[in-house]
C-alpha positions, 0 to 999 in steps of 0.5 A: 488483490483478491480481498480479505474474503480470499485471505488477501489482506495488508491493503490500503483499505484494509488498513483504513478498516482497521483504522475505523475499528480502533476507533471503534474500540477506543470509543466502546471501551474495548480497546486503548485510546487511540490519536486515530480518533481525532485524526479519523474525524477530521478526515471524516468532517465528523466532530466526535467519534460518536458522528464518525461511527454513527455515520459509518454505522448507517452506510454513509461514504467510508473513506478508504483513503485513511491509510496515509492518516494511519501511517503518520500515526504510528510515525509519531508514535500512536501505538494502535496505529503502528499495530495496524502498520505491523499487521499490513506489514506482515501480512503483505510480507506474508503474500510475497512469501506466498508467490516467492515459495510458489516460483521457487525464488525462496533461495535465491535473489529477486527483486520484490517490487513494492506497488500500491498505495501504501509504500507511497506513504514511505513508512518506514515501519511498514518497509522494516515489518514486510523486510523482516518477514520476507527475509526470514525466509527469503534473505536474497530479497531486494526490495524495490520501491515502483518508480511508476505507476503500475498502468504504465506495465499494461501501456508497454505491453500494449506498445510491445504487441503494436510496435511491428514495423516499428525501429528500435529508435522510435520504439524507444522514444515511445517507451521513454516518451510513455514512462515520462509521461505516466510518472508526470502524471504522478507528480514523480519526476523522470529517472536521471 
């Protein structure tokens, strides 16, 4: 994605941000108490929220890795930590609109592809807010979750530019040979 500079947000990152913020929050009063605070200290290695922000207050290694902490959070039912969810939800939904309304693909049915770090911690209120959202406008929309890695896309655009020359028998063996070893390496095991 672009960034939150370009109205580009709902990321891992950018819930791990909002993550370090509630326990900003929390610790100053301006927002409810939060289970994300313990669990943000230890992902941190900090004993307090006080460390934990005074260590991110002078630059030291943000984690922007906190989102799979995030999402287990609002499974068990930390409130601060499911808003956070709804908001990545909602603005991730928000962005398929956007490319949906773009192509044309609002009235139709067309398989929107769940890529990135988020869906890889299989939470249901994120699928459940981003459905919510696109099917408000987009009801033919199917959502798929990424079996591979997304590199794998680029490996085979390479593959399909070199294979000239190439039989359909090999160039198939390469394609499946390539995906199995892209989900091996993973940790997902091959379709079938």
């Amino acid at each position: 994605g672009q960034g939150a500079e370009f109205g580009d947000t709902g990321s891992a990152s950018d819930v791990s941000d909002r993550a370090l913020l509630a326990v900003a929050n929390a610790y100053t009063g301006r927002g409810p108490r939060t289970e994300l605070t313990e669990l943000l200290c230890t992902l941190h290695g900090c004993r307090s929220a006080a460390e934990l922000l005074e260590q991110a207050s002078r630059g030291g290694e943000r984690s922007r890795s906190a989102a799979p902490t995030v999402l287990r959070a609002a499974e068990s039912g930390d409130e601060v930590a499911a808003d956070i969810v709804r908001w990545a939800g909602t603005e991730l939904g928000d962005s398929a609109l956007l490319a949906a309304r773009t192509l044309g693909m609002t009235g139709g049915t067309f398989a929107l592809v769940l890529a990135g770090g988020l869906f890889r911690g299989e939470s249901t209120l994120l699928l459940d807010t981003l459905a919510a959202r696109v099917h408000a406008e987009a009801p033919g929309a199917q959502l798929v979750q990424l079996d591979t890695a997304p590199v794998a896309g680029a490996a085979l655009m390479a593959l399909d530019m070199t294979a000239a020359g190439v039989d359909a028998a090999a160039a198939h063996r390469l394609r499946t040979g390539l995906l199995d070893a892209v989900r091996a390496r993973a940790g997902a095991a091959p379709p079938g």
